[in-house]
N, C-alpha and C positions, 0 to 999 in steps of 0.2 A: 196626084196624092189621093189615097183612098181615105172613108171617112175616118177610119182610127187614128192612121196617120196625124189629121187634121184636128182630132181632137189632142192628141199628144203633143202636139206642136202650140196649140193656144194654152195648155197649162204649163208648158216650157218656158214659151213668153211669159206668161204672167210669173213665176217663179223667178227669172230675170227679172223680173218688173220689179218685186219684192224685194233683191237682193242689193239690185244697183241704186234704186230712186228712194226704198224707204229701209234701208237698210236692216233688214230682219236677221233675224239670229238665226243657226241653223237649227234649235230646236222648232224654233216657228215654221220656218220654208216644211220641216219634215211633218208637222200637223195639218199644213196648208194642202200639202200631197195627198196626205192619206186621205182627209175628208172629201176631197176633190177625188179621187179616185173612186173611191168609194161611190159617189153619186155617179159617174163615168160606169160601173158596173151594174148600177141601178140604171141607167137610163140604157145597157145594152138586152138587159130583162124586158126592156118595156119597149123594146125597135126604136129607140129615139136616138137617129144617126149623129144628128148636130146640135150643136149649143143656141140656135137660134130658134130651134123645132122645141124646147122647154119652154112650158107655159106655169103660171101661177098653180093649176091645179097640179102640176106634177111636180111642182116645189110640198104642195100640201099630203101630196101621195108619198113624196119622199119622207118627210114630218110623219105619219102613220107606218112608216115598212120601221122607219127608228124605233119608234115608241111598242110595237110590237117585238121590237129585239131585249125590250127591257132597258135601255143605253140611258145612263142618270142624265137627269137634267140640266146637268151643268157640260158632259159631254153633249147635249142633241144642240144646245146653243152654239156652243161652240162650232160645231157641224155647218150651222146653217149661218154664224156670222162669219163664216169660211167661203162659203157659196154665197151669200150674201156681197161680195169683197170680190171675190173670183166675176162674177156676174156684172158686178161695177165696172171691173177692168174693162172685161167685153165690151160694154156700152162706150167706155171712154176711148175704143179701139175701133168704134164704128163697127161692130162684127155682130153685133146686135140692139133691136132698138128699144127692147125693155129688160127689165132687170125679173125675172118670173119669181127672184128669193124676198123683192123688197114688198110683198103683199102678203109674208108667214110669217104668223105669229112667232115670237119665241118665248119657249113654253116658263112660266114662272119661275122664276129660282126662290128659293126660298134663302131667305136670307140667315148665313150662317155668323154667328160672331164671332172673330178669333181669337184663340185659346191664348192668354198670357200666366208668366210667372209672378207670384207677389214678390217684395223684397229678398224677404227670406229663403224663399226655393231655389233663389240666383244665386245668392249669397251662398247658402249649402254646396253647387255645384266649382264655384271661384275659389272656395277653401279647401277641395276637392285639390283642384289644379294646383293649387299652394303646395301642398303633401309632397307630389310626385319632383322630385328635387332632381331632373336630370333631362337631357336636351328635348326630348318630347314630351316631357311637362311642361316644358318653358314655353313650348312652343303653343300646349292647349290652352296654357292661361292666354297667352296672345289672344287663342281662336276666340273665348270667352267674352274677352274682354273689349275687343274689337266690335263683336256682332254685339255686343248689350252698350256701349257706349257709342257704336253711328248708328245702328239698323240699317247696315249695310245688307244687302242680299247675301247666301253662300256664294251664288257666281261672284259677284262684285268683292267679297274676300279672298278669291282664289285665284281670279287674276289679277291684287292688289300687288305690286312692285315695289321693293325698297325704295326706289327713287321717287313713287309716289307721295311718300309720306315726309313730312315735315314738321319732327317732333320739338322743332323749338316752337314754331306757333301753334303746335297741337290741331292742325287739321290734315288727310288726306285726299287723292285727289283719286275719285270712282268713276268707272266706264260703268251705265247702269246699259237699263232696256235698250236696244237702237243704238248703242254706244253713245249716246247721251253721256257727258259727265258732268260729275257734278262735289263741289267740295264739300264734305263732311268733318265736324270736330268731332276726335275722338276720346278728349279725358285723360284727366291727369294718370290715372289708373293705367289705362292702358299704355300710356305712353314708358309706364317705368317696368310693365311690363314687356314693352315691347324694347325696352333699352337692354332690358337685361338678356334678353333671346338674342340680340343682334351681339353681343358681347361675347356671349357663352353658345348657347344650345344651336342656334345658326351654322354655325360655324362647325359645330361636333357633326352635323348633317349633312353638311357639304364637304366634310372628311378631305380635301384637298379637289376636289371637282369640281369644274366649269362650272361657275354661279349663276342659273339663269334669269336670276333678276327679282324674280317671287318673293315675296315675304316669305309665306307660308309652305314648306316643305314637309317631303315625309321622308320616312326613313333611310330611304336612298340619295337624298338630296335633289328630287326633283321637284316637282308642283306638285301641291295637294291637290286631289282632284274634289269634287261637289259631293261625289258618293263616301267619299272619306270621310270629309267633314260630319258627314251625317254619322257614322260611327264612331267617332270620338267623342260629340254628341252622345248615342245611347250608351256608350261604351260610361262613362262617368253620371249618368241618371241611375243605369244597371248599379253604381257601386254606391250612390247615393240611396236606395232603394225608394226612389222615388216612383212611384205607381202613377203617372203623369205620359200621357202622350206628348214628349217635347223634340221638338226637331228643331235646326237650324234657324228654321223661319218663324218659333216662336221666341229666339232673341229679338226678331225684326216687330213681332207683335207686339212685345213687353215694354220694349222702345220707344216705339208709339202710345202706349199707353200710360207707361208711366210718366212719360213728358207733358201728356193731358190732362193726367190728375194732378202734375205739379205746379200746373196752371199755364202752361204755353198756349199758343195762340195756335189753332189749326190749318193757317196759311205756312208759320214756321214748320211745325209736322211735316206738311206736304214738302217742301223744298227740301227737307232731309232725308225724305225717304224719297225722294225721286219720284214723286209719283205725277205725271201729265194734268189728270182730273182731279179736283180737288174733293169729288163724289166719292174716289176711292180712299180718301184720307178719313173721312168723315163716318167709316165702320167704325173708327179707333174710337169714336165719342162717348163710348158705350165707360161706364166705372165701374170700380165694383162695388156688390153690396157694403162691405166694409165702409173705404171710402163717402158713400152715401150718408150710410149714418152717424158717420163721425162727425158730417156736416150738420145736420139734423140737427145732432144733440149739442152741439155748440151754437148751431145759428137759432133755434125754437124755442122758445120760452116755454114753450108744454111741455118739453121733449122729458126731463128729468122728474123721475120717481117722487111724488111728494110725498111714498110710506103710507098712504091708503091702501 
């Protein structure tokens, strides 16, 4: 076996390793690729035949060839807790006996907040869906109402199944990250939304065709797919003329957030949104100004104008 061979063969294994023991999604296995490859072209730049011949300094040299390509910083992380992972496997493989990625820095991220909608921005968009009085209307108010009442992901809505849901107790049952599931309540709202689609507009979209099980269908009566969902999405912000960057995934922020300011407890947050760490729930803690001084001026004896 020559050494490319040899290299292609250990990140085969390790994508097996990925697939079987920690169950990755294939958007993940194909990032795990690319960044491992990517360094696999870098170390053929530099004559570095095998994965054990990588030292610390050329994890630091790969960190400087990134940052000279301009690549944000939330990719160059990404990058290197790939190789970082990849590197682990090795060692756990006996195929090398340090890890040369666990000594590089990973360069700051700054920390961003995420965008939600207030009441009323939600509302404008759900009255929106009301209007449209015919099977893929019925089916957008579902999409609406659905991602603002679990903060379910758009994957986790689009492979969501009739049979998952159980709208006499008003919860569903979600395949998250890792096929992780996990049951979420989703609201009275939803639920008579989602009675009326399964009654009427469902039905209009599966025009007498093999039902594949989906809730959410489009026009042909097949599965919505992620990219959809995102243009139905802009497709009703566009007729709202809401001036608002909102995607799919800020019903999943507003979710969070509004359950924060309504007083929930941030270990309930985390288990609804599926999230492992509870450091990732803990961006939602952020309120808004509103909010704030509305406490302010209720909780402060200063707060209110004495007309001086």
């Amino acid at each position: 076996m020559d050494k490319t061979e040899e290299l292609s063969t250990w990140v085969e294994n390790f994508i097996r390793y990925l697939k079987v023991e920690k169950n990755a999604s294939p958007h993940t296995l194909r990032s795990y690729v690319a960044d491992i490859n990517e360094f696999v072209t870098f170390m053929e730049q530099h004559q570095i035949s095998v994965f054990a011949a990588v030292s610390s300094l050329h994890g630091r040299s790969f960190l400087t060839y990134l940052v000279k390509k301009n690549i944000a910083k939330r990719s160059m992380a990404r990058k290197l807790s790939s190789l970082r992972t990849f590197f682990g496997f090795l060692m756990r493989e006996k195929h090398i006996d340090h890890n040369p990625f666990q000594l590089v820095s990973t360069p700051k991220l700054e920390k961003k907040l995420p965008s939600f909608m207030y009441p009323q921005e939600i509302q404008t968009l759900l009255d929106l869906t009301a209007q449209a009085e015919n099977a893929l209307g019925e089916r957008d108010r579902v999409i609406f109402e659905l991602l603002y009442a679990s903060g379910m992901r758009v994957s986790e809505l689009t492979t969501l199944t009739v049979n998952s849901l159980d709208l006499y107790t008003g919860v569903a049952l979600v395949y998250g990250k890792g096929s992780k599931e996990r049951y979420v309540p989703i609201g009275s709202y939803a639920i008579d939304a989602i009675w009326r689609y399964l009654e009427q507009g469902r039905k209009e979209l599966l025009r007498g065709k093999d039902d594949p099980g989906h809730l959410i269908l489009n026009y042909r009566g097949e599965p919505l797919s992620d990219r959809s969902v995102r243009r139905v999405v802009d497709k009703y912000v566009t007729e709202a003329s809401m001036h608002l960057h909102i995607s799919p995934h800020t019903f999943r922020h507003t979710f969070a957030t509004h359950l924060l300011n309504g007083g929930a407890d941030l270990r309930t947050v985390q288990e609804l949104l599926g999230h492992v760490n509870l450091s990732t729930t803990q961006i939602y803690t952020h309120v808004t100004k509103e909010r704030l001084r509305e406490v302010y001026n209720h909780a402060h004896p200063r707060s209110h104008n004495t007309g001086r």
